[in-house]
N, C-alpha and C positions, 0 to 999 in steps of 0.2 A: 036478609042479612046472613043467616045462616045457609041460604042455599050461597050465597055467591063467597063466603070465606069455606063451605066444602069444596064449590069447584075451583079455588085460589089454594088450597091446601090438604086436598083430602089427599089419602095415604094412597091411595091405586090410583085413580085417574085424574090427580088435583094437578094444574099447572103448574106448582113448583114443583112436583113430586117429577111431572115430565121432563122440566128443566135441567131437574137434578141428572135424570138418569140420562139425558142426553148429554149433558155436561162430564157427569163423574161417572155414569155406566161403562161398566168391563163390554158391553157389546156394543158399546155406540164407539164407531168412527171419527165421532167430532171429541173423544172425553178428552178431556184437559190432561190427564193423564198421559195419552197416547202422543199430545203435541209437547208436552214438555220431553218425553223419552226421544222422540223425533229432533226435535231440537237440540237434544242433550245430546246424541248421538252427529248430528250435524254439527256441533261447533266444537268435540271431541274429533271429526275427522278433517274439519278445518286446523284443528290444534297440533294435531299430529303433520297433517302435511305442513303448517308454517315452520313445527320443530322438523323437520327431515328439508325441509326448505332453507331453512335456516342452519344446522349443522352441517349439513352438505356445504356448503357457501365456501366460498376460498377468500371471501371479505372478512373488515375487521367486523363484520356484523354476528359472524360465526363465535361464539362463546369459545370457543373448540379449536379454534385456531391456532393461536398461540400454543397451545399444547399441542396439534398436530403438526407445525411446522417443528414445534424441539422434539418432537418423536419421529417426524420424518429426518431433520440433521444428526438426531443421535444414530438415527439408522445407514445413512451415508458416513457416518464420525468411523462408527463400526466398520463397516461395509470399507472403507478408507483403510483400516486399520489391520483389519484381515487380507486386504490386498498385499499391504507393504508387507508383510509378516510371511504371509505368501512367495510373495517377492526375496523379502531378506533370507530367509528359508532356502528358495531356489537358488539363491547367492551360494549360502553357508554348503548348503551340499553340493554344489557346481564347485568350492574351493575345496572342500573335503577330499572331493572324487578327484581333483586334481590332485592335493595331499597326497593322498592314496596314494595315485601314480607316482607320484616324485619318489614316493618312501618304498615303494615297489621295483623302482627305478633303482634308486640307491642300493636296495637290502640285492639286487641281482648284480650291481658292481662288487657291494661289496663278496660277497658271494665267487664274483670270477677274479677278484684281489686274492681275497683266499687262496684259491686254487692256483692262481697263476702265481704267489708268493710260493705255496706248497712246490709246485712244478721247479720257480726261482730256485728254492732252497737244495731240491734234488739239482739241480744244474751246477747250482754255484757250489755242492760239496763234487761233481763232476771235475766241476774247473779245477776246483782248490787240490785236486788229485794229480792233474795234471799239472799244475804250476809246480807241485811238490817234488813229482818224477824231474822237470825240467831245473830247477834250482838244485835238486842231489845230482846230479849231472854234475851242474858243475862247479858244486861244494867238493864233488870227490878229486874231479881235476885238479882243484886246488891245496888240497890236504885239509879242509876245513869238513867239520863234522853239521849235520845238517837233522833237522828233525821238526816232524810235523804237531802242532802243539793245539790244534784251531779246535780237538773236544777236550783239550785239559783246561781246569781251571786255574787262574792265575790271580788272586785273592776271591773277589766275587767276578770276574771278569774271564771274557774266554776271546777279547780281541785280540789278534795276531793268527797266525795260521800258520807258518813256518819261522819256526828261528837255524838261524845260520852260525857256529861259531867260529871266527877263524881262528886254523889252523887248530882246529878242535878237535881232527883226526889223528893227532900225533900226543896231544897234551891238553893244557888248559888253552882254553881261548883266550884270543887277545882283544877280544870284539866280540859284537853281536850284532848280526844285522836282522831285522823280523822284516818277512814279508805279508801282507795284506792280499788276498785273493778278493777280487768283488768280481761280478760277470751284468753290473749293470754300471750305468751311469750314475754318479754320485757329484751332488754341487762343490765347488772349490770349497769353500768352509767344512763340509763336513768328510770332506775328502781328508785336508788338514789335519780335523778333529779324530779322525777314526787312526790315523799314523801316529801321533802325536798319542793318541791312548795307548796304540799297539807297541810304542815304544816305553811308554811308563810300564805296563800290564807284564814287558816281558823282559823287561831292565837291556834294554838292546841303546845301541848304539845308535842307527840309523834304520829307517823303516822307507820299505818300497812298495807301494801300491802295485799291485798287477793283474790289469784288466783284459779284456778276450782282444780288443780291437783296438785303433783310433779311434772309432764312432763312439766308444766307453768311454773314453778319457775326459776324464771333468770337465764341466764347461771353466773357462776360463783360466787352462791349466795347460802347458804345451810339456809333451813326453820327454822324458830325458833331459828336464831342465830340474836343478836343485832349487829348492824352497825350503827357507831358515833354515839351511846349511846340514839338514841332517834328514831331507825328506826330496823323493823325485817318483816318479807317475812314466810307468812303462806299460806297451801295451802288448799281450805275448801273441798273438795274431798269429795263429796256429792253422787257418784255413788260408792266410796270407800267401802271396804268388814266390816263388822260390826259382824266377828265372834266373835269378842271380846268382844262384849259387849260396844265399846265406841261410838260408832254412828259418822257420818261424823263432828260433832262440838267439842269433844274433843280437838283437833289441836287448833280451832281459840279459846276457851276456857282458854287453856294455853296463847295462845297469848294475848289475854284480860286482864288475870291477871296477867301477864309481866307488862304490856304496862302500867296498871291500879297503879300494885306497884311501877314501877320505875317511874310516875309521882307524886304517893304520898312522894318517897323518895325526890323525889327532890325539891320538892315544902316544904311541910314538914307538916305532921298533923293540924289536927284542933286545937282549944286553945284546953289546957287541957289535950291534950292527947300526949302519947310518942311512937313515930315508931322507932322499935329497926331494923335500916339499916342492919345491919348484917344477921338478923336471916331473913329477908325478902328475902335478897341475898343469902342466902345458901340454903334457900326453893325452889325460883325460881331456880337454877342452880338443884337442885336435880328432880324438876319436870319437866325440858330442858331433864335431863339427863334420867329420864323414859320415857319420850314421846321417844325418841333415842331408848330405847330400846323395846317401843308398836311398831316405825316405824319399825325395825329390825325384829321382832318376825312375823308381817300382811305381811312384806316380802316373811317372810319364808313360813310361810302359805298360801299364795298368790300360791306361789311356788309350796308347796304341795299339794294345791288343782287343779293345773291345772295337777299334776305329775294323781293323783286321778282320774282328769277326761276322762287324758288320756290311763288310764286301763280301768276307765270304758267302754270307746270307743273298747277297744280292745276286753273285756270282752264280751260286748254287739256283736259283730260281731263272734266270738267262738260260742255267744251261736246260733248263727243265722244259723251259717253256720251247728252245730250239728241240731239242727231243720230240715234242710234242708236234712242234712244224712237219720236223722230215717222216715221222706217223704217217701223219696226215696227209701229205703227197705219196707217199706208198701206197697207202689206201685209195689214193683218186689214181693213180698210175696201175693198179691193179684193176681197181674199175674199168679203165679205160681197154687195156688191155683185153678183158674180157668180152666187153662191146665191141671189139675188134674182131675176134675170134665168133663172136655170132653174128657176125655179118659176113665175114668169108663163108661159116656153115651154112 
């Protein structure tokens, strides 16, 4: 009994003792140890790949899902978002840079307004020199005293530019007429409006616009016609053609002694003496009414002389080009000539 419980249990070579150390021994291959870590390590690399099997997954089986599709749309949401912005951006500075130009555009108009009002100003005090010398012409012809007013102030105002007084070379004036120098085109309203000042500004009587040209004269305004009775629009057209014989002051001439008689009518002679209204009005209207027909006539002539100049043009080129013909046969008639002469030699 006791041999067969040593060889069933003895410590060194007893059958459990074998079992044991085939089973649980660190050198034995078969120890339960070794198959559990085996194991454990095999359903940790099954575990791992079902989870990378499984979170990979574009199914609802994927845990992960749902948060990678709101993480991929936040990221398009974004990506969307930075586009437009991008976009609205490229807009904003695309209208800026046009801004830009516009206000660059502007600031160089206004810039040559400046300059070309600068340049206007030097002109129009030109002009207003010119209209002065022409009106003392023929304020002196008349005995009426004349003087230029256009840098004195007249309370805060400095409209008007010449006042006229008649008969203000001998005494007191019986009248005033102010003239207006402009060298540009001004609308019917504010044409009105700058006469109508220069008459309060200079306590005158009547007031006469007086512009370089016809091309100046107000739109909707025709020259040497009265307007509310105490206003008319003359144009002194000083580079104007003088085939007639009238010289550019004619125009403001008529104007003068408009302006000169319907202040006398209204006002009324001096003691003593009688202004027959009528025959003053029917004279001016007949001398409105030739000047109408001197504008008419310098028209036409106008007309005729540029027709004139352009035959002459035509004229001059015929004769140029005949010129150039009878050359030209000289030159082959010498030629020829010549080939004659080395053929006798």
């Amino acid at each position: 009994m006791d041999a067969k419980v040593d060889e069933a249990f003895g410590a060194d070579d007893g059958q459990v003792a074998r079992v044991m150390a085939r089973h649980f021994g660190e050198g034995s291959t078969e120890a339960v140890q070794h198959q559990v870590r085996a194991i454990v390590a095999e359903v940790m690399a099954r575990s791992r790949e079902d989870l990378v099997r499984q979170f990979s997954s574009a199914d609802a089986s994927n845990p992960l899902s749902d948060f990678k599709a709101m993480a991929a749309a936040m990221m398009r949401q974004a990506a969307d978002r930075q586009t437009e912005q991008l976009s609205a951006m490229s807009s904003r500075l695309e209208e800026m840079r046009l801004q830009i130009g516009k206000l660059s555009a502007e600031r160089e108009k206004l810039v040559e307004v400046a300059a070309e009002r600068e340049r206007g100003t030097a002109k129009g005090r030109s002009f207003e020199q010119l209209v002065y010398e022409a009106v003392d012409r023929l304020a002196l012809s008349q005995g009426d005293g004349c003087e230029a007013v256009g840098d004195r102030l007249a309370g805060t105002r400095k409209t008007g530019d010449i006042v006229v007084a008649i008969d203000g070379a001998a005494g007191p004036g019986r009248g005033r007429i102010v003239f207006e120098a402009k060298d540009c085109q001004l609308s019917r309203p504010k044409a009105v409006d700058e006469l109508s000042r220069a008459i309060e500004v200079r306590c005158a009587d009547y007031g006469i616009l007086v512009v370089p040209s016809e091309a100046e004269v107000p739109a909707r305004m025709v020259p040497l016609r009265e307007y509310n009775g105490d206003k008319l629009i003359v144009a002194l057209d000083l580079a104007g053609d003088t085939v007639l014989g009238e010289g550019p002051q004619l125009a403001l001439q008529v104007a003068y002694s408009l302006a000169r008689a319907r202040v006398l009518m209204t006002r009324g002679a001096g003691a003593g003496e009688q202004v027959d209204r009528t025959a003053i009005r029917e004279t001016c209207e007949r001398a409105v009414s030739a000047m109408e027909d001197v504008r008419r006539i310098k028209q036409q002539l106008t007309g005729a002389r540029t027709q004139i100049d352009k035959a002459s043009e035509i004229v001059e080129g015929m004769t140029t080009r005949v010129r150039r013909h009878l050359t030209e046969i000289d030159s082959l008639a010498g030629a020829g000539t010549y080939a004659d002469r080395d053929q006798r030699g």
